[in-house]
C-alpha positions as CSV (number, residue, x, y, z in Angstrom):
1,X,-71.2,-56.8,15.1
2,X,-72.8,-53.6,16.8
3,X,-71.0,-51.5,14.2
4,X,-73.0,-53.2,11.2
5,X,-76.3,-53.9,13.2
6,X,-75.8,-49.6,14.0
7,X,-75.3,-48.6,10.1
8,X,-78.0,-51.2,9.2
9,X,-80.7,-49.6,11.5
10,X,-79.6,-46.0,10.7
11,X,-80.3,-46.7,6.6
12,X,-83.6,-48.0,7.5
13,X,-84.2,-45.0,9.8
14,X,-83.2,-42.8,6.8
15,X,-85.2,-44.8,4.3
16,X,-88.0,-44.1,6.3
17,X,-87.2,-40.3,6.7
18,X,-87.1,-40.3,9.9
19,X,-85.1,-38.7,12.2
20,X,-83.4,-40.5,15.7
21,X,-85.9,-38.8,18.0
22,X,-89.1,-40.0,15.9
23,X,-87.6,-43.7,16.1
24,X,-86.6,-43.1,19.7
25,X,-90.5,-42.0,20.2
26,X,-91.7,-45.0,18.1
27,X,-89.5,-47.5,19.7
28,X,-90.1,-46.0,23.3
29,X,-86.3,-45.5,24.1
30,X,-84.4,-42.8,24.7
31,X,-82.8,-40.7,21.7
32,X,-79.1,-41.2,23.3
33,X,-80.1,-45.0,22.6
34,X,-80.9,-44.8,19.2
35,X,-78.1,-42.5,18.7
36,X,-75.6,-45.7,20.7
37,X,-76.9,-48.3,18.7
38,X,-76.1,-46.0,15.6
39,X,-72.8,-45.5,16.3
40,X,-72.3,-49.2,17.0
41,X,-70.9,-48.1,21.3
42,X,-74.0,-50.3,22.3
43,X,-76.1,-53.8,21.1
44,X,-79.6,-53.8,20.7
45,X,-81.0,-56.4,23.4
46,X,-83.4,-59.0,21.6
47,X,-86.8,-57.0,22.4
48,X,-85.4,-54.0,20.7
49,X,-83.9,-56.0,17.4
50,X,-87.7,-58.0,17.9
51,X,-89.4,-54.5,17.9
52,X,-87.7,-52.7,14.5
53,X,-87.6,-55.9,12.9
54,X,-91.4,-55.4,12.8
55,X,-91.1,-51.5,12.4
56,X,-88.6,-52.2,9.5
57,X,-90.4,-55.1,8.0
58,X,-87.0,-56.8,7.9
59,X,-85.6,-60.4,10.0
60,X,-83.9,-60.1,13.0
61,X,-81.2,-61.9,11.2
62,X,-81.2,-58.9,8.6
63,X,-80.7,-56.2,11.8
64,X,-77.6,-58.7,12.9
65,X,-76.3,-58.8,9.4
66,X,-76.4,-62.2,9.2
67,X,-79.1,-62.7,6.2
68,X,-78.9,-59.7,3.6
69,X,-81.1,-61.3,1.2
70,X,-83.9,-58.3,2.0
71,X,-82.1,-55.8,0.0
72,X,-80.6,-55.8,-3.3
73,X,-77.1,-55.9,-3.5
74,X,-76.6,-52.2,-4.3
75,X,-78.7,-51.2,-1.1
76,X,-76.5,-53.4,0.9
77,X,-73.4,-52.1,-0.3
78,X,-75.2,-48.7,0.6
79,X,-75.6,-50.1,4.4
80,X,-71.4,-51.3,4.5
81,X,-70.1,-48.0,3.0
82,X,-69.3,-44.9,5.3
83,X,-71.1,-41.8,5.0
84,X,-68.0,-40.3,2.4
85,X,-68.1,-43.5,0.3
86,X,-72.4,-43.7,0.2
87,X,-71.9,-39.8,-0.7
88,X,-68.7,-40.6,-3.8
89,X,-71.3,-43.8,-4.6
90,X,-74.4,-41.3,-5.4
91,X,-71.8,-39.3,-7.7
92,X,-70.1,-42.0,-10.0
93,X,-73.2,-44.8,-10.3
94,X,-74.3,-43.4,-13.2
95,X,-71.2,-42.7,-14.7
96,X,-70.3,-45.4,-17.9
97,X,-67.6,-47.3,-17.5
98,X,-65.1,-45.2,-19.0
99,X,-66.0,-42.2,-16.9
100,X,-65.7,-44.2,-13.8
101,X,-62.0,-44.9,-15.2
102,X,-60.9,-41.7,-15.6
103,X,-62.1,-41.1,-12.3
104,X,-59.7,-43.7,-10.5
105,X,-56.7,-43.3,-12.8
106,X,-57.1,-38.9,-11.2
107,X,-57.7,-40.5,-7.4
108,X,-54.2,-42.7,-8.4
109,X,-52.7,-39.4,-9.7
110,X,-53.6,-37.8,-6.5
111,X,-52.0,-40.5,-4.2
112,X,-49.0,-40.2,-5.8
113,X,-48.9,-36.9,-5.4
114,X,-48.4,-37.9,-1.6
């Protein structure tokens, strides 16, 4: 659960353009704090998930990953992926179809290859 609650806080962080230490100072926590919750090593305790609920203008349910519904299904997808697949995602969405073929017949290629 702290895993998903850490990426979805870090993509609203981002959306925001903000950086862990202007969170930290918005949030008055430490920086290592934001940075723990992040990485999903530590849980946000209620008041904190209360707090950038508000900052966010998301549920606490949304910051637990319970309720998605806030975002659109590409954003949340966004939110599940790691940082190489959110970075491979930016490159192929808008690719057609066929384009986005070719590209997983070459990444079969390449793990036969193996």
């Amino acid at each position: 659960m702290a895993e998903l609650q850490g990426k979805i806080l870090k993509r609203l962080r981002q959306e925001k353009g903000w950086t862990q230490k202007d969170l930290a100072q918005i949030m008055q926590r430490a920086e290592s704090t934001i940075g723990m919750w992040e990485q999903g090593r530590r849980e946000m305790d209620y008041d904190s998930l209360k707090q950038a609920a508000d900052i966010f203008s998301v549920s606490i349910d949304y910051l637990l990953g319970r309720n998605l519904e806030n975002k659109a299904k590409n954003e949340i997808q966004e939110i599940i992926l790691d940082d190489f697949q959110y970075a491979l995602y930016g490159e192929v969405k808008d690719l057609t179809d066929e384009e986005k073929q070719d590209i997983l017949d070459m990444i079969k290629i390449f793990k036969k290859r193996k």
